[in-house]
DRENNUBA-279313 format. One record per atom (N, C-alpha, C): residue number from 1; x, y, z. Coordinates in steps of 0.02 Angstrom, whole numbers, always signed. Example, Ala and Ser with C-alpha at 12.3 -4.5 7.8 and 13.67 -1.06 7.14 Angstrom:
BEGIN
pos->1 | x->+660 | y->-284 | z->+390
pos->1 | x->+615 | y->-225 | z->+390
pos->1 | x->+660 | y->-165 | z->+390
pos->2 | x->+642 | y->-112 | z->+354
pos->2 | x->+684 | y->-53 | z->+357
pos->2 | x->+645 | y->+2 | z->+394
This chain:
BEGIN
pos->1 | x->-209 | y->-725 | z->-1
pos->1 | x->-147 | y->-755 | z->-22
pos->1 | x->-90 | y->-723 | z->+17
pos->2 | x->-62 | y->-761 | z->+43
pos->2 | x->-9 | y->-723 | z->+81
pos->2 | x->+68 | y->-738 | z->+22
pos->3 | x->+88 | y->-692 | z->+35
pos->3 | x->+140 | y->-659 | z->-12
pos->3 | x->+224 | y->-631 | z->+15
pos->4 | x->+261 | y->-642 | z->+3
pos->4 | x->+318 | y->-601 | z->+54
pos->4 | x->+360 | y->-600 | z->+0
pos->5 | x->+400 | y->-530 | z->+14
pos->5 | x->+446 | y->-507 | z->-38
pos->5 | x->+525 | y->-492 | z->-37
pos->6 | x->+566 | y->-509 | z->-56
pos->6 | x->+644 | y->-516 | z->-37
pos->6 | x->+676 | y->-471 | z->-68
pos->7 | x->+723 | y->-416 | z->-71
pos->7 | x->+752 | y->-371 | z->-123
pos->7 | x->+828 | y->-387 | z->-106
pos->8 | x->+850 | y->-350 | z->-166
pos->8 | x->+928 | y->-355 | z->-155
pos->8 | x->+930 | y->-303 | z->-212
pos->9 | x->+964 | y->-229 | z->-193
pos->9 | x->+970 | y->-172 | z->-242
pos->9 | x->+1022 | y->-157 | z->-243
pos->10 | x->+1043 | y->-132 | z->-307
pos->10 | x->+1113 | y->-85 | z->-352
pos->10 | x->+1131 | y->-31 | z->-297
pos->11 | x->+1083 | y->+0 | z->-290
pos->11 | x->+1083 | y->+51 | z->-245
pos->11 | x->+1051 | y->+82 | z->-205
pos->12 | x->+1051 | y->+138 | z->-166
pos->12 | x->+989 | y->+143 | z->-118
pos->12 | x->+953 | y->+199 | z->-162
pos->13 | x->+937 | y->+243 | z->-194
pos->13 | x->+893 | y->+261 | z->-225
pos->13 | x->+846 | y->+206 | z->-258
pos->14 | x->+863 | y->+171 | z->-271
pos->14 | x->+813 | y->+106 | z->-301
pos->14 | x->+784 | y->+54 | z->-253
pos->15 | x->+836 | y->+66 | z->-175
pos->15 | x->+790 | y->+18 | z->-124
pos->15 | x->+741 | y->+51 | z->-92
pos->16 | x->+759 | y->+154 | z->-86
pos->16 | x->+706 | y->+199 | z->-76
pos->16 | x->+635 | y->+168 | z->-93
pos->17 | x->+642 | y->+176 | z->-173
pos->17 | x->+572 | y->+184 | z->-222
pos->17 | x->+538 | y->+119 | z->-199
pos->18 | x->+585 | y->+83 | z->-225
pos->18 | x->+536 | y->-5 | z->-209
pos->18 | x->+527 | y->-8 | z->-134
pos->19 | x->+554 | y->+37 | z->-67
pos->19 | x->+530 | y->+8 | z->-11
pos->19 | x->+469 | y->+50 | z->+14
pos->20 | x->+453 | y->+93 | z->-29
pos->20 | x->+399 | y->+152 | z->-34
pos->20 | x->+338 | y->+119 | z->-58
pos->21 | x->+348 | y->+103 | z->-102
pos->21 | x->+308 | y->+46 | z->-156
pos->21 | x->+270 | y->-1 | z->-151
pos->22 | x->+302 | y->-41 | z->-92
pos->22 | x->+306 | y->-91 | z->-42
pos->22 | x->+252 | y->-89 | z->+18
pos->23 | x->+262 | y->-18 | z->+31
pos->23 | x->+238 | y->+1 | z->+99
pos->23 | x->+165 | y->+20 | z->+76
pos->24 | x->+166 | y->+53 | z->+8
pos->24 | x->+110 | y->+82 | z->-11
pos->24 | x->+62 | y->+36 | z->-20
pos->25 | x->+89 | y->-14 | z->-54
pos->25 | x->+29 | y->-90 | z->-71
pos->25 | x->+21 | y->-138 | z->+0
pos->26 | x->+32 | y->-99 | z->+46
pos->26 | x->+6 | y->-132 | z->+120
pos->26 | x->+64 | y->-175 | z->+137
pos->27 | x->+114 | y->-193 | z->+125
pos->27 | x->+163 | y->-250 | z->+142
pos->27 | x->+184 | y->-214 | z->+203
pos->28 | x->+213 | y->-269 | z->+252
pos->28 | x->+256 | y->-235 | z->+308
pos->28 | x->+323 | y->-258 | z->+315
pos->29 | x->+367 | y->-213 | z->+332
pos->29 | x->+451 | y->-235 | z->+345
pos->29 | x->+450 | y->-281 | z->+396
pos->30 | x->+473 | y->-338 | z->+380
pos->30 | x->+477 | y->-382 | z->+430
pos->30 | x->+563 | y->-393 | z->+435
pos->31 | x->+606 | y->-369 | z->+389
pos->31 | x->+661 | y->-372 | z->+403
pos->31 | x->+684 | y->-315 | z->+358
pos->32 | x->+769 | y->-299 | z->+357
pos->32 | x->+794 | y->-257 | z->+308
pos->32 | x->+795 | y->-279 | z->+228
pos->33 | x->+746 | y->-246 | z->+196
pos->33 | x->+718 | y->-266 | z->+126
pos->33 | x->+703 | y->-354 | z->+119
pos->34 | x->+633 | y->-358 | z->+166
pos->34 | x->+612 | y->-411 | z->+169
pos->34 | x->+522 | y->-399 | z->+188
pos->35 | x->+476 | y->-395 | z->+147
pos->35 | x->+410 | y->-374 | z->+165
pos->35 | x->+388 | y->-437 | z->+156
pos->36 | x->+313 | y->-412 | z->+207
pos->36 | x->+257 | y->-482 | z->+199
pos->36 | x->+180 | y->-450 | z->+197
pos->37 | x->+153 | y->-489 | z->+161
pos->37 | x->+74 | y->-457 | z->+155
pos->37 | x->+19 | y->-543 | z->+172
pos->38 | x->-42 | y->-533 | z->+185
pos->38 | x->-93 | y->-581 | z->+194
pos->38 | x->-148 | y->-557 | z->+129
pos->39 | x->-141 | y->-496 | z->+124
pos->39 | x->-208 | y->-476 | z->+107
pos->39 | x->-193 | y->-448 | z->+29
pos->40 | x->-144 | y->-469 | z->-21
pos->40 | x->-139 | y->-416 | z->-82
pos->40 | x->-164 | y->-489 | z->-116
pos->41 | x->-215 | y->-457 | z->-164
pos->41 | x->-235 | y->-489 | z->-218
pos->41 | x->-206 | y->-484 | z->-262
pos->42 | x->-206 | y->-535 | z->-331
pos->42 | x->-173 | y->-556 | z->-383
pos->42 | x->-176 | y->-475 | z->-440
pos->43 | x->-228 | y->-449 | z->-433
pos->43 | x->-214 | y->-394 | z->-494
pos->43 | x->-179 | y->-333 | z->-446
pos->44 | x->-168 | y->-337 | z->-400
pos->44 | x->-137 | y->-264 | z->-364
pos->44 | x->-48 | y->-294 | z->-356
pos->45 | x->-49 | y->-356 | z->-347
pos->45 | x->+14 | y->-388 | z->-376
pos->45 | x->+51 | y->-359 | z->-440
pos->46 | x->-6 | y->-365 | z->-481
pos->46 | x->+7 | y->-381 | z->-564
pos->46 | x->+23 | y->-312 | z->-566
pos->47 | x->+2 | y->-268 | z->-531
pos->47 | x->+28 | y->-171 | z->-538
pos->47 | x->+85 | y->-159 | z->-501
pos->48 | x->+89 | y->-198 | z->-435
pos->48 | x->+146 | y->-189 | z->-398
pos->48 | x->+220 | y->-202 | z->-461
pos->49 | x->+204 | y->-284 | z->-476
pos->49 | x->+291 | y->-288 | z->-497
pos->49 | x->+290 | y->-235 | z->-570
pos->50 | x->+243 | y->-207 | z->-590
pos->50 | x->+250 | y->-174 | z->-638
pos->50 | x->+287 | y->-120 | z->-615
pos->51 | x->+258 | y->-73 | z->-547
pos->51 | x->+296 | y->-33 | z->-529
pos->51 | x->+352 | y->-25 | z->-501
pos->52 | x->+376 | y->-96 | z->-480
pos->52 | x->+445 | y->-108 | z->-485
pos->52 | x->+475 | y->-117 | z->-523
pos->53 | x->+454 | y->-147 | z->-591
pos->53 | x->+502 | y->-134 | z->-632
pos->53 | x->+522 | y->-64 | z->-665
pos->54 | x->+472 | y->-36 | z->-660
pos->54 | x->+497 | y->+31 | z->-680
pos->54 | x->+546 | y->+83 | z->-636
pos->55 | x->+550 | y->+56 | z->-582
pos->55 | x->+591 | y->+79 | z->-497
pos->55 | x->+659 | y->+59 | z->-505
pos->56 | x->+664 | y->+12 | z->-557
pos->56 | x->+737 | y->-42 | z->-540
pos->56 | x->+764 | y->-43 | z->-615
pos->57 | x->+837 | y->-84 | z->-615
pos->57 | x->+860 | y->-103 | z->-660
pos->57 | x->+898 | y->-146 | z->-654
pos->58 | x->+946 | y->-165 | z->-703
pos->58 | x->+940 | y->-222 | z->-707
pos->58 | x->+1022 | y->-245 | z->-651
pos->59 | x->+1024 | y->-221 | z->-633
pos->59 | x->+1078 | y->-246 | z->-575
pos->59 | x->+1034 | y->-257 | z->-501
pos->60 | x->+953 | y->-260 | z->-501
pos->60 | x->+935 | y->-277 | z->-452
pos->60 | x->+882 | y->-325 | z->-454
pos->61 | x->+878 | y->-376 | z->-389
pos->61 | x->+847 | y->-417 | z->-396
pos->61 | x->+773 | y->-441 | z->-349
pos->62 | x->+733 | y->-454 | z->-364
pos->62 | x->+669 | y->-450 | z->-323
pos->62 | x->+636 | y->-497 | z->-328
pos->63 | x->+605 | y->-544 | z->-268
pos->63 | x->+576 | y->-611 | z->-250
pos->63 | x->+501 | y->-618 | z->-239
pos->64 | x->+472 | y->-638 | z->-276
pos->64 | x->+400 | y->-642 | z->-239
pos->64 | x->+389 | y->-717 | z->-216
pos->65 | x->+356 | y->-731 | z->-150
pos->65 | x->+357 | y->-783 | z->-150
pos->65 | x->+284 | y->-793 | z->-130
pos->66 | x->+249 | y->-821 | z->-166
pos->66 | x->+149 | y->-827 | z->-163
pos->66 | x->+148 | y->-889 | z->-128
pos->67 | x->+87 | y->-884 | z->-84
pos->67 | x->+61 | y->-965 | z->-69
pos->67 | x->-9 | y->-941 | z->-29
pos->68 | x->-55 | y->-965 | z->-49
pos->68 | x->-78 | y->-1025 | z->-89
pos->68 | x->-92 | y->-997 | z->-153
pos->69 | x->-57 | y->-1002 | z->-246
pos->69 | x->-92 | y->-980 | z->-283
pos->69 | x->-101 | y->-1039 | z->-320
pos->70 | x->-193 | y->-1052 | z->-332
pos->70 | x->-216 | y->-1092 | z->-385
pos->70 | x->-181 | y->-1165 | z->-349
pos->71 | x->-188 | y->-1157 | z->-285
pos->71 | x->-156 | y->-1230 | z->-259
pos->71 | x->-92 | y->-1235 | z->-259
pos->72 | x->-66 | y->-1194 | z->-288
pos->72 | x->+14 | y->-1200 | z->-297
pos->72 | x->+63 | y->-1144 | z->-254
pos->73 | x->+126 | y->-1179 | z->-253
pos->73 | x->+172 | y->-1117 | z->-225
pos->73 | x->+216 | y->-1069 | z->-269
pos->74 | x->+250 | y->-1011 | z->-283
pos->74 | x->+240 | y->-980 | z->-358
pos->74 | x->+306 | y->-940 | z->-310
pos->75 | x->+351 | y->-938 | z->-351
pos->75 | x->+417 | y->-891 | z->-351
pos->75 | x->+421 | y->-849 | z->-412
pos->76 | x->+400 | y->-783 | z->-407
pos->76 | x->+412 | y->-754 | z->-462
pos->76 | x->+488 | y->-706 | z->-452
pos->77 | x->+524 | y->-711 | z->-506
pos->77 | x->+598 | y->-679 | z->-471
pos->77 | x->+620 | y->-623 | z->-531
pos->78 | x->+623 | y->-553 | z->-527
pos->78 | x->+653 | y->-501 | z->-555
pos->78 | x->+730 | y->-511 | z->-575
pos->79 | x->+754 | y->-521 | z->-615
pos->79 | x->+817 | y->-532 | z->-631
pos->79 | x->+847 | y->-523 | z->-688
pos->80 | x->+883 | y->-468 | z->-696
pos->80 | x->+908 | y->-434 | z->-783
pos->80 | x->+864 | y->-410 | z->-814
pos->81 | x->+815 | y->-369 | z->-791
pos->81 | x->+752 | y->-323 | z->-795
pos->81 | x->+688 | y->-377 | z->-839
pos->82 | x->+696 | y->-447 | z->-822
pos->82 | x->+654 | y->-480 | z->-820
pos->82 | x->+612 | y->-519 | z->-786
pos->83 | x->+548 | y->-543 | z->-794
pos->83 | x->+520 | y->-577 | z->-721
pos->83 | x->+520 | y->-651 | z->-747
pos->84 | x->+519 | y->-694 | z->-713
pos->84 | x->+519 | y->-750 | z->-718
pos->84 | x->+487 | y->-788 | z->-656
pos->85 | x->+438 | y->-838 | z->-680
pos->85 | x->+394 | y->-877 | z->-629
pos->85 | x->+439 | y->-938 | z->-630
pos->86 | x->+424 | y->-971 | z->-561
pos->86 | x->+426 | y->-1049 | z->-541
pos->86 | x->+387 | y->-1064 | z->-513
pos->87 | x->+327 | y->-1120 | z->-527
pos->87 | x->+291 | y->-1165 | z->-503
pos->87 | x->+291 | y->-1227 | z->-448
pos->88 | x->+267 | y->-1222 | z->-389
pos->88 | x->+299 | y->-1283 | z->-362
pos->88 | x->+224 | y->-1330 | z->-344
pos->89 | x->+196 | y->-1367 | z->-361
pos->89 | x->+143 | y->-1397 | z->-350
pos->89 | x->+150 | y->-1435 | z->-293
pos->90 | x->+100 | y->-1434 | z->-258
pos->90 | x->+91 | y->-1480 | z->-185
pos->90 | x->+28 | y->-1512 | z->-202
């Protein structure tokens, strides 16, 4: 599943942790707080945004953008220390 991730942080102690975080679950900087992965599966996902949320708060915001999941394209978005999915079916 290829995956790529977008940040926008409060501050840089919190773009530190999450770009550490990032790096650790194999993603690569493809731009300034902009990662991409081919190879992270759905449960190392499911630990990643966990460990971002615990990295962040709520003045920062974080993008996942999945494709192909379950046939579908999937925006999951961090926002006011909550996550929230969007579905886009093709």
């Amino acid at each position: 599943m290829f995956v790529s991730v977008v940040c926008d942080f409060s501050n840089e102690d919190h773009q530190s942790t999450v770009n550490n975080l990032l790096v650790q679950y194999g993603f690569k900087q493809i731009m300034r707080n902009v990662y991409e992965s081919v190879r992270v599966k759905e449960e190392i996902l499911l630990r990643l945004k966990r460990d971002i949320d615990r990295a962040t708060d709520s003045f920062d915001k974080i993008r996942f953008y999945q494709f192909p999941y379950e046939e579908t394209f999937v925006i999951t978005f961090l926002s006011n220390k909550r996550w929230r999915k969007t579905i886009v079916r093709t």
